[in-house]
C-alpha positions as a Python dict, from the first residue, in 0.01 Angstrom:
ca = {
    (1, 'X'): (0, 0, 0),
    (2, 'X'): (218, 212, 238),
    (3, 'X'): (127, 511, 247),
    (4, 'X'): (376, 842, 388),
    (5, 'X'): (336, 1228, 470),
    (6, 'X'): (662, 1435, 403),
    (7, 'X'): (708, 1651, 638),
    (8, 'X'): (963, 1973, 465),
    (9, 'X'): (1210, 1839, 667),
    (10, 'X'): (1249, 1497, 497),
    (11, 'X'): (1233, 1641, 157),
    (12, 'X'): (1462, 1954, 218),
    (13, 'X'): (1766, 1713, 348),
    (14, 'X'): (1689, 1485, -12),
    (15, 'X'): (1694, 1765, -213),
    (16, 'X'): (2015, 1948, -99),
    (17, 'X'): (2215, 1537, -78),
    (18, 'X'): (2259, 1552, 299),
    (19, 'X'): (2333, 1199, 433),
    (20, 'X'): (1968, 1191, 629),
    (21, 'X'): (1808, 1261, 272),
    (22, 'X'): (1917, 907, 152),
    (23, 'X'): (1724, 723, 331),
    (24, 'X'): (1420, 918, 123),
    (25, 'X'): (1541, 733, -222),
    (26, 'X'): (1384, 397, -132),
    (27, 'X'): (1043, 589, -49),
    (28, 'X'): (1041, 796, -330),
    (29, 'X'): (1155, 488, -611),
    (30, 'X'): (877, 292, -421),
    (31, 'X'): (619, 581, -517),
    (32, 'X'): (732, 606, -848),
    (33, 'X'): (666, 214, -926),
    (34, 'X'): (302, 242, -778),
    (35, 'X'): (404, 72, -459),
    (36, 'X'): (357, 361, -182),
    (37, 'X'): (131, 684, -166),
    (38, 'X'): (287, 1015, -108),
    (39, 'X'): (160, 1314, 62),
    (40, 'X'): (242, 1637, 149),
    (41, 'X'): (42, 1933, 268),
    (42, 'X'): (71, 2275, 74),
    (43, 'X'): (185, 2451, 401),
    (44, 'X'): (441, 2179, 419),
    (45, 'X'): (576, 2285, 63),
    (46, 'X'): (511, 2649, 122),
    (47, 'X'): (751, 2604, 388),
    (48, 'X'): (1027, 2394, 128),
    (49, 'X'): (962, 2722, -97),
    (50, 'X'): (1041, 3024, 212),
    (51, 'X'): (1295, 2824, 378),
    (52, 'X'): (1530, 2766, 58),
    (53, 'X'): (1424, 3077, -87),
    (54, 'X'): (1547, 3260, 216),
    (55, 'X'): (1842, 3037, 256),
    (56, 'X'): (1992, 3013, -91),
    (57, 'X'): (1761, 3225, -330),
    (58, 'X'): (1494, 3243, -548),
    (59, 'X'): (1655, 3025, -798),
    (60, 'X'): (1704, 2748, -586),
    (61, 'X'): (1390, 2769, -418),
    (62, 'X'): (1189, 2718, -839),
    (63, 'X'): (1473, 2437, -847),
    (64, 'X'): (1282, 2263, -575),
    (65, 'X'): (967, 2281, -654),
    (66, 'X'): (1025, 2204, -988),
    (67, 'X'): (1209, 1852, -868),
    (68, 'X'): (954, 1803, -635),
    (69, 'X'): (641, 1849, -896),
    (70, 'X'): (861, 1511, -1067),
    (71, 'X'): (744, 1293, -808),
    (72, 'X'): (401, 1095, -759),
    (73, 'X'): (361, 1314, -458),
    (74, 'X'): (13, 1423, -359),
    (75, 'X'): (23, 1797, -239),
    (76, 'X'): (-288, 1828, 16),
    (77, 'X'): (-480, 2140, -1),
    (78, 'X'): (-599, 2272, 367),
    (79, 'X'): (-957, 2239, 466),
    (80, 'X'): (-1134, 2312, 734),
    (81, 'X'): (-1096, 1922, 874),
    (82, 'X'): (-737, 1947, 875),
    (83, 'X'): (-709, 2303, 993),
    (84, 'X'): (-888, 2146, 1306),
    (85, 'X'): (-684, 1838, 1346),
    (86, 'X'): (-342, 2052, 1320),
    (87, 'X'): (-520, 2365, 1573),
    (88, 'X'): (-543, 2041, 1820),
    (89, 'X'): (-189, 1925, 1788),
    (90, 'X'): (-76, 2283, 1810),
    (91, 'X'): (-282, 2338, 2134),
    (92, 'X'): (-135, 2050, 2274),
    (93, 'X'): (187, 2028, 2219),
    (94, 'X'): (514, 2220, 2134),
    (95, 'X'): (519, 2221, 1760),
    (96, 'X'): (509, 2493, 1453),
    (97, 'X'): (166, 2559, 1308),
    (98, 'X'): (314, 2400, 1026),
    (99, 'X'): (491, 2066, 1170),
    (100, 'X'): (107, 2039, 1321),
    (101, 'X'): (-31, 2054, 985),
    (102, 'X'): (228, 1731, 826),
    (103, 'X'): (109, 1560, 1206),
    (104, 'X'): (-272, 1629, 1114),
    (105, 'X'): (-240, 1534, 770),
    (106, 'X'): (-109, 1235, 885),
    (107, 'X'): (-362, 1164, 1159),
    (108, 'X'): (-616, 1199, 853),
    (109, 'X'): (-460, 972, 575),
    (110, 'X'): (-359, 697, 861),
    (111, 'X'): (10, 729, 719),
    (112, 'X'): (382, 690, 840),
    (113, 'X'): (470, 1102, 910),
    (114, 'X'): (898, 1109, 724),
    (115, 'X'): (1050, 1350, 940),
    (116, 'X'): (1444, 1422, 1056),
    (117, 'X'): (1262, 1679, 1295),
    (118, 'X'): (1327, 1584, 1684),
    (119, 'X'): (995, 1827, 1724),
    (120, 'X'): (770, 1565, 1642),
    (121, 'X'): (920, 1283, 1890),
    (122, 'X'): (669, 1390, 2164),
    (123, 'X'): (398, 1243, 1903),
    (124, 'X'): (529, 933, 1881),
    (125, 'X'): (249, 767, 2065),
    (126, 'X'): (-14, 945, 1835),
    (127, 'X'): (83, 927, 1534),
    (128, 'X'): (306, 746, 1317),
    (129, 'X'): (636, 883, 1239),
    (130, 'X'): (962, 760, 1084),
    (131, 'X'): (1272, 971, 1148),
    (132, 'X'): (1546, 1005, 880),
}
C-alpha cells in the first residue's frame, strides 16, 4: 500500500481549488477506498490552521480543518524521535522547522512527502517527494 505525508502545502492548494490541488483528488479517493495511507504531522496542520486563519479568517481556517478531519488522514503527534529527525534536516539544510517536520515524518513512515513547495527540492536525494 502507498503510503504519503502531506505536507500544508499540498493540502492548502486542494482545499482553496487551485489547479496544483487537483492532482491531490486521485490521492485522497485512493485513501478513502483503503488503497493508500495518509499522514500528516500536527505541526503540518497547525500550520493549515495559522496560515488560512491569518489569510482569510477564523471562519475559513474551522472550514479547513473541519474538511480535512473528513479524510482517512492520519495526523502524527510529535515525539521526541521525530523532533530529532526534523532538528537534523533543519541543521542541514535550508528549510522551516516545520517543512523539516513533513521531511522527518516522512523519513520515519518510509513514504512519498506531497509537496508544491520548491523548499524541499534540495531533499530530493533523501527522501521521497512528489511535487504538485
Amino acid at each position: 500500500m502507498k503510503r504519503y505525508v502531506l505536507d500544508s502545502h499540498a493540502l492548502i492548494a486542494y482545499l482553496e481549488g487551485e489547479s496544483e490541488g487537483k492532482s491531490m483528488i486521485p490521492v485522497l479517493e485512493n485513501a478513502l477506498e483503503g488503497k493508500a495511507e495518509l499522514y500528516m504531522c500536527v505541526v503540518n496542520w497547525g500550520e493549515i490552521y495559522y496560515i488560512t486563519l491569518r489569510e482569510l479568517g477564523e471562519e475559513k481556517a474551522e472550514l479547513y480543518l473541519s474538511s480535512i478531519s473528513k479524510y482517512p488522514i492520519t495526523i502524527v503527534n510529535v515525539d521526541r524521535e521525530l523532533t530529532l529527525v526534523a532538528a537534523r534536516f533543519k541543521a542541514h539544510y535550508k528549510i522551516s522547522y516545520a517543512d523539516a517536520f513533513a521531511a522527518g515524518l516522512a523519513e520515519i513512515k518510509n513514504a512519498v512527502l506531497l509537496t508544491g513547495d520548491e523548499e524541499f527540492k534540495q531533499l530530493n536525494k533523501i527522501i521521497k517527494i512528489k511535487f504538485l
